[in-house]
C-alpha positions in Angstrom: 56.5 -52.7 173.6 57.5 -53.9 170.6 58.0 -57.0 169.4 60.4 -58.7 166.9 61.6 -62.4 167.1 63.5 -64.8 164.8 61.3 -67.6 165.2 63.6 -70.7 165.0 61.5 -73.1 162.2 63.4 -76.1 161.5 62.5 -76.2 157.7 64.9 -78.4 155.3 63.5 -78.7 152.1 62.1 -76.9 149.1 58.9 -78.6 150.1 58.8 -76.8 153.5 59.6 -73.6 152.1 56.7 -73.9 149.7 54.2 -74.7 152.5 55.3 -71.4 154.4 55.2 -69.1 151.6 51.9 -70.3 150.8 50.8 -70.1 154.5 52.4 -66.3 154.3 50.7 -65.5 151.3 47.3 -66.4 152.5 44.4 -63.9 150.8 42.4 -63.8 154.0 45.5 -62.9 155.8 47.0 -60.2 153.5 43.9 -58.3 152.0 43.8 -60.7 149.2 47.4 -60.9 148.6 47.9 -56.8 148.2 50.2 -56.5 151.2 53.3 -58.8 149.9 56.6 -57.1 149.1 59.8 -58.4 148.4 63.6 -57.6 148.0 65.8 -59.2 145.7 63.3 -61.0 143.8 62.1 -59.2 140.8 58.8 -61.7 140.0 55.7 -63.4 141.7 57.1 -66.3 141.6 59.4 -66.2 144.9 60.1 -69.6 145.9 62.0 -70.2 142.2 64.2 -67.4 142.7 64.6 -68.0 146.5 65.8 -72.0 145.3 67.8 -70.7 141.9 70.3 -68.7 144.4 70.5 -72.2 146.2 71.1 -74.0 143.1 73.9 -71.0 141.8 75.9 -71.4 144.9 75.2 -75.6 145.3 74.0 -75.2 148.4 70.5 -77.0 148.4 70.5 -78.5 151.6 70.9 -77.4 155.8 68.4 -74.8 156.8 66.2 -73.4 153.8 65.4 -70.0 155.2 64.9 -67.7 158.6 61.4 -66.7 160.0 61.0 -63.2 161.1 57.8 -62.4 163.0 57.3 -58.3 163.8 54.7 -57.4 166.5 55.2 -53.7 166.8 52.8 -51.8 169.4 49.8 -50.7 168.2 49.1 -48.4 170.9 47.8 -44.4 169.7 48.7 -44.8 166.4 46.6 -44.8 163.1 48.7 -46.6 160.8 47.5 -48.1 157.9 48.5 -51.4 156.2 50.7 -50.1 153.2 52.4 -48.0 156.0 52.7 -51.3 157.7 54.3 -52.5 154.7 56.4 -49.8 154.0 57.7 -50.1 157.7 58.2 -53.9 156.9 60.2 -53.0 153.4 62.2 -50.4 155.8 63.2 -53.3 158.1 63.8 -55.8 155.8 66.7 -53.7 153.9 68.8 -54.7 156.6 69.8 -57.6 155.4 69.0 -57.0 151.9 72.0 -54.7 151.8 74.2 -57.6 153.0 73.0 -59.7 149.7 69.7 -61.7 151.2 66.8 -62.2 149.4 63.5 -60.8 151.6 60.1 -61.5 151.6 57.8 -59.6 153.6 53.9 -59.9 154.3 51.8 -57.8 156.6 49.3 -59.9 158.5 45.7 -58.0 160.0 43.3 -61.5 160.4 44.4 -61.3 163.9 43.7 -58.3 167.2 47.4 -57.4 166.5 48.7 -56.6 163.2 52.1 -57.8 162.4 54.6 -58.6 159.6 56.3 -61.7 158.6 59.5 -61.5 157.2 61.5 -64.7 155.5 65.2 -64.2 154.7 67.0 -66.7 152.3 69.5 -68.9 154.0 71.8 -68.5 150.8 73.7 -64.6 150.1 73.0 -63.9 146.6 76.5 -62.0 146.4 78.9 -64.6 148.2 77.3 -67.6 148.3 77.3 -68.0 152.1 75.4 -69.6 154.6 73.1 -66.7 156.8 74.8 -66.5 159.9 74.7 -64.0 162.8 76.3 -63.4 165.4 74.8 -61.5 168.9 76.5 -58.0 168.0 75.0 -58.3 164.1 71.2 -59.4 165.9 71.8 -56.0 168.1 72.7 -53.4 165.6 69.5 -55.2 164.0 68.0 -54.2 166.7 68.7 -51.0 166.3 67.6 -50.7 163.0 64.1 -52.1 163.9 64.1 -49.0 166.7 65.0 -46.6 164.8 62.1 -47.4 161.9 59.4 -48.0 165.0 60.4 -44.3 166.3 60.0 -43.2 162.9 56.2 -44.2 162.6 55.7 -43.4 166.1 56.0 -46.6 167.6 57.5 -48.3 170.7 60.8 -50.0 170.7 61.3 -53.2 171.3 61.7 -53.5 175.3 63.6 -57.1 175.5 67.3 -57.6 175.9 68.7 -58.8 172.7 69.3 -62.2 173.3 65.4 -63.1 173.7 65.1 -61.7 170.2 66.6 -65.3 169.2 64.0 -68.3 169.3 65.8 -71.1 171.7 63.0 -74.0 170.9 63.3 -75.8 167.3 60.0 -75.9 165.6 59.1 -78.5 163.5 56.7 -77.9 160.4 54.7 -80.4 160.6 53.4 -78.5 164.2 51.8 -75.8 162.4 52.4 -72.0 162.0 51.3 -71.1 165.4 54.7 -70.9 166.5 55.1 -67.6 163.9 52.4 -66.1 165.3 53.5 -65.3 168.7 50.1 -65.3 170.4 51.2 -66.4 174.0 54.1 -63.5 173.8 52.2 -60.7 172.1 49.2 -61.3 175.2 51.4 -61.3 177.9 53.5 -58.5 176.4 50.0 -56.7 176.5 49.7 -57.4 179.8 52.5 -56.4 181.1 51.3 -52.8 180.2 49.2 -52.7 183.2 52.1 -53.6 185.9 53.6 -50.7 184.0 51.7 -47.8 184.3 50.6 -48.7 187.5 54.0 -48.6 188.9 55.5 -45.3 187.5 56.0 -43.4 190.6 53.8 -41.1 192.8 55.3 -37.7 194.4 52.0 -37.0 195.9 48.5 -37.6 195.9 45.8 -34.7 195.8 42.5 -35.5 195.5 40.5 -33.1 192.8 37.4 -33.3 195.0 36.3 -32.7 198.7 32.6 -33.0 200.2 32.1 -29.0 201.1 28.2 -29.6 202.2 25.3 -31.3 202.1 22.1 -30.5 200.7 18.9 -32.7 201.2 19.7 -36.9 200.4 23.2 -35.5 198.0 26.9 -33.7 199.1 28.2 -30.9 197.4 31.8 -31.6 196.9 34.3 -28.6 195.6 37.6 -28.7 193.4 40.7 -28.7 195.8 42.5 -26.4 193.2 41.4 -22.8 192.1 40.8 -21.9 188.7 43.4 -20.3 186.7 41.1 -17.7 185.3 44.4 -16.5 183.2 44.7 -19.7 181.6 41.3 -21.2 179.4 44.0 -23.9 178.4 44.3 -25.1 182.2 43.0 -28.7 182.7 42.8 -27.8 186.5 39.2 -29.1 187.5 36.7 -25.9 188.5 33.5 -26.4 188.8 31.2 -28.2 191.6 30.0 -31.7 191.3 27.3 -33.6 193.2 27.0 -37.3 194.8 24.1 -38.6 195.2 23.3 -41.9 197.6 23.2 -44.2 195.3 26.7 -43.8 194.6 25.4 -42.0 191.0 27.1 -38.6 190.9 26.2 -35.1 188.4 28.4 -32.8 186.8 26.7 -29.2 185.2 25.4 -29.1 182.1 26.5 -25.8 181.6 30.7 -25.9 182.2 30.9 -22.2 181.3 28.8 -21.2 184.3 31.6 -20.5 186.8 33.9 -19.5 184.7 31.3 -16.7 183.0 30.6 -15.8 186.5 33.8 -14.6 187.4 34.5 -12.5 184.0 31.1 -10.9 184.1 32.0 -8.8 187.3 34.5 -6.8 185.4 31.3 -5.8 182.7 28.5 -3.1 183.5 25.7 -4.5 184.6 23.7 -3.8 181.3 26.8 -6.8 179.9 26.4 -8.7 182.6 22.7 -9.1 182.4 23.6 -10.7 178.3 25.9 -12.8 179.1 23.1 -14.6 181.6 21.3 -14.5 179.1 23.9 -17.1 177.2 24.4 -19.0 180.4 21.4 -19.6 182.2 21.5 -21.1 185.5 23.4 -24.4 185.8 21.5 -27.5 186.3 22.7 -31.5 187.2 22.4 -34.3 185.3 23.1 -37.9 186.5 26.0 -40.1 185.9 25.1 -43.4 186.9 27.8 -45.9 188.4 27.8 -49.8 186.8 27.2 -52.2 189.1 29.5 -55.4 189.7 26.6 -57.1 188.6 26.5 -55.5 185.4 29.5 -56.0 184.5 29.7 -59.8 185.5 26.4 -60.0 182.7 27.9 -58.0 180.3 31.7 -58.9 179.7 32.5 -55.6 177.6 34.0 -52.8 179.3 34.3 -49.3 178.9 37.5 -47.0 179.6 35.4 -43.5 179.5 38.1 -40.7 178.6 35.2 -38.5 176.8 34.4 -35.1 177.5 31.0 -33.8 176.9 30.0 -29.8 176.7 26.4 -28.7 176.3 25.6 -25.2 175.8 22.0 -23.3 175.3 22.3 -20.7 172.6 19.2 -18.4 173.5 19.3 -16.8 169.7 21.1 -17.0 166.4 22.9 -13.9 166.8 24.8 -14.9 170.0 26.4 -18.0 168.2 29.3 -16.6 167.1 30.1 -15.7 171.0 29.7 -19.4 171.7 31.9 -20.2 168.7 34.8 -18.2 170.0 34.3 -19.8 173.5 35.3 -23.2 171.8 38.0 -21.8 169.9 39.8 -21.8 173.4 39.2 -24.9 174.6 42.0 -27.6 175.3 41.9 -30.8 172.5 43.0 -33.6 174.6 47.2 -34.3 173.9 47.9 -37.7 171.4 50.1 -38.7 174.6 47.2 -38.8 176.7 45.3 -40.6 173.8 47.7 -43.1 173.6 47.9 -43.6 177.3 44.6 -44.2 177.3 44.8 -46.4 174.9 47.4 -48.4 176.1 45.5 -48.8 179.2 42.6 -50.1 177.6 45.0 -53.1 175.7 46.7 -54.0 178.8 43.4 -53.8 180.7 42.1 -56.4 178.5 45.1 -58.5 177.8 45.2 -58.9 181.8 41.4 -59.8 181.8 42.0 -62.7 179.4 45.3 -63.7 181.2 42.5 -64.7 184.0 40.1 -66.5 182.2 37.9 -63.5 181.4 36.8 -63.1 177.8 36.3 -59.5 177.8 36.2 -56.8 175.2 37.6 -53.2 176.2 37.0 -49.7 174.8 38.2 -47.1 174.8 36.8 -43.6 174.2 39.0 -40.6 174.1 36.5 -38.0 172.4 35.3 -34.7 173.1 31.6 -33.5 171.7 29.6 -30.5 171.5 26.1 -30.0 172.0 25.2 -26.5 171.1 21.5 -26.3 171.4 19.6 -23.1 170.0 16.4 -21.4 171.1 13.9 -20.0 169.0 11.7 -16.9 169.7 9.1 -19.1 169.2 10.6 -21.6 172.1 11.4 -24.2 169.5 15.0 -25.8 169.8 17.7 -27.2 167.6 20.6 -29.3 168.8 23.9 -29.6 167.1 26.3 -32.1 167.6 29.6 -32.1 166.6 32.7 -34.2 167.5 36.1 -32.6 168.3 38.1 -36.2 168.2 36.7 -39.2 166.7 36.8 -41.7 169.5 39.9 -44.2 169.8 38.6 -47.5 169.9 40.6 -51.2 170.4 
């Protein structure tokens, strides 16, 4: 979710203004001052024009300004920071229109990035105090959903009414309070409880043991192929487990699926495509131990897909080619699922003391290795997706 929160600074004076601005405005935390935008101030110098609108309307004194922090969810999306901005700009035209002054920074020295937004406590076109009431903070609200959908994000998932700060913070105890790390971690958190609890119709496993051969067991996809389909993510091919809880997939994925076209060919068409596919083999997949992970405080969400295929000469590429030009790319919803996973996974893990980084990886690669007359081989590898990582 989302998150956007009028954080309730108790700053009176030209002086605290100044120290927030500067805080704002910090190079390290704006890309050396390049993502700063403002509305209704036309030079660099904001604080004079934020205090000459005071001084028009003789109202100097009572609150100086309002604190908007912006936290919107990161999850799937590629966005950069002048989009950030622009989103920011987008946001901040809300009360722009109603005659204040905006200034609005975008913030990315921190695992979230966010935007800061101050609003002068003086209207420029009547000279009142800001003031708003709960159906005003709601159609803001609004607004601030309707930009996130725009750039693909989520909306904000709290009731209006927590959108308010309730605690008065003073200046002199820092700008932590602007930063909203305690909210923005347990908001990321709360991701997990989430997903986990969107509800079940029915459980099927994809895999049964069928038999065993030697020290390992066979197991078999519980769903048939859709041979009609290349596009269906419906699991088809066998897969082995061994006892050390390791477990092997084929390094040849076509093999079944060539199998079953190849009886509709004559036999001399059969005996090429065999050619292309030789006979599958297992590789290992080996399973981390507890006691590997409790060394090595890093984890890995693996979303990847891996497809190897031995090209036996030049001239039978461009079947292989066309093969691919099928396949199913994994869906951005699923991306960003996975990705979402992978930020409440490790929002929860710090929530428990554990100082642990998590990855995500939600790329698909191709290994096309071709065979010489000579025996020689050359592998290529080429990546579908570039991975997603947090």
């Amino acid at each position: 979710m989302s998150i956007v929160k009028d954080v309730n600074v108790n700053g009176r004076s030209i002086i605290d203004t100044r120290s927030l601005l500067l805080y704002l405005k910090d190079d390290l935390k704006t890309g050396g001052g390049k993502y700063v935008a403002s509305l209704g101030i036309i030079t660099d110098n904001h604080l004079d024009e934020l205090q000459a609108v005071k001084i028009t309307n003789q109202k100097t004194g009572g609150r100086q300004f309002r604190q908007v922090t912006i936290a919107p969810s990161p999850a799937g999306t590629k966005l950069t920071p002048e989009k950030y901005l622009d989103m920011g700009i987008e946001i901040g035209e809300f009360y722009y229109d109603m005659g204040f002054q905006v200034f609005i920074v975008f913030h990315n020295d921190t695992d979230t990035p966010h935007l800061h937004m101050v609003i002068n406590s003086v209207n420029f076109l009547n000279g009142k105090m800001f003031s708003q009431s709960k159906s005003g903070l709601n159609r803001f609200k609004t607004r601030c959903n309707n930009v996130f959908a725009k750039y693909g994000l989520d909306p904000i998932g709290k009731p209006t009414e927590m959108m308010m700060d309730t605690v008065v913070h003073e200046m002199s105890e820092g700008f932590d309070c602007l930063e909203l790390f305690d909210e923005i971690l347990a908001d990321k958190g709360s991701y997990l409880s989430n997903l986990c609890s969107e509800p079940v119709t029915e459980h099927k496993p994809l895999y049964i043991p069928e038999y065993a051969v030697g020290d390992y067991i066979v197991c078999s996809p519980t769903q048939p192929r859709n041979y009609f389909n290349p596009d269906s993510p419906t699991p088809w091919c066998k897969l082995i487990l061994y006892p050390d809880n390791s477990w092997g997939v084929p390094n040849n994925t076509f093999d079944e699926f060539t199998h079953h076209l190849i009886r509709f060919m004559n036999l001399e068409d059969q005996q090429k495509v065999r050619a292309l596919f030789p006979q599958r083999k297992y590789y290992r997949r080996k399973e981390i131990s507890g006691k590997q992970f409790t060394e090595n405080p890093d984890f890995f969400l693996n979303n990847h897909c891996e497809i190897n295929v031995l090209v036996e000469s030049e001239a039978e590429l461009e079947n292989v080619i066309a093969i691919f030009n099928r396949l199913r790319y994994i869906a951005e919803a699923e991306k960003a699922y996975a990705t979402k996973l992978g930020i409440a996974s490790m929002a929860q893990l710090n929530q428990l003391g554990v100082s642990a980084n998590v990855t995500t990886d939600n790329s698909t690669t191709l290994n096309v290795t071709i065979r010489g007359k000579d025996g020689s081989e050359q592998t290529i590898n080429e990546f579908i997706d570039i991975p997603n990582k947090n």
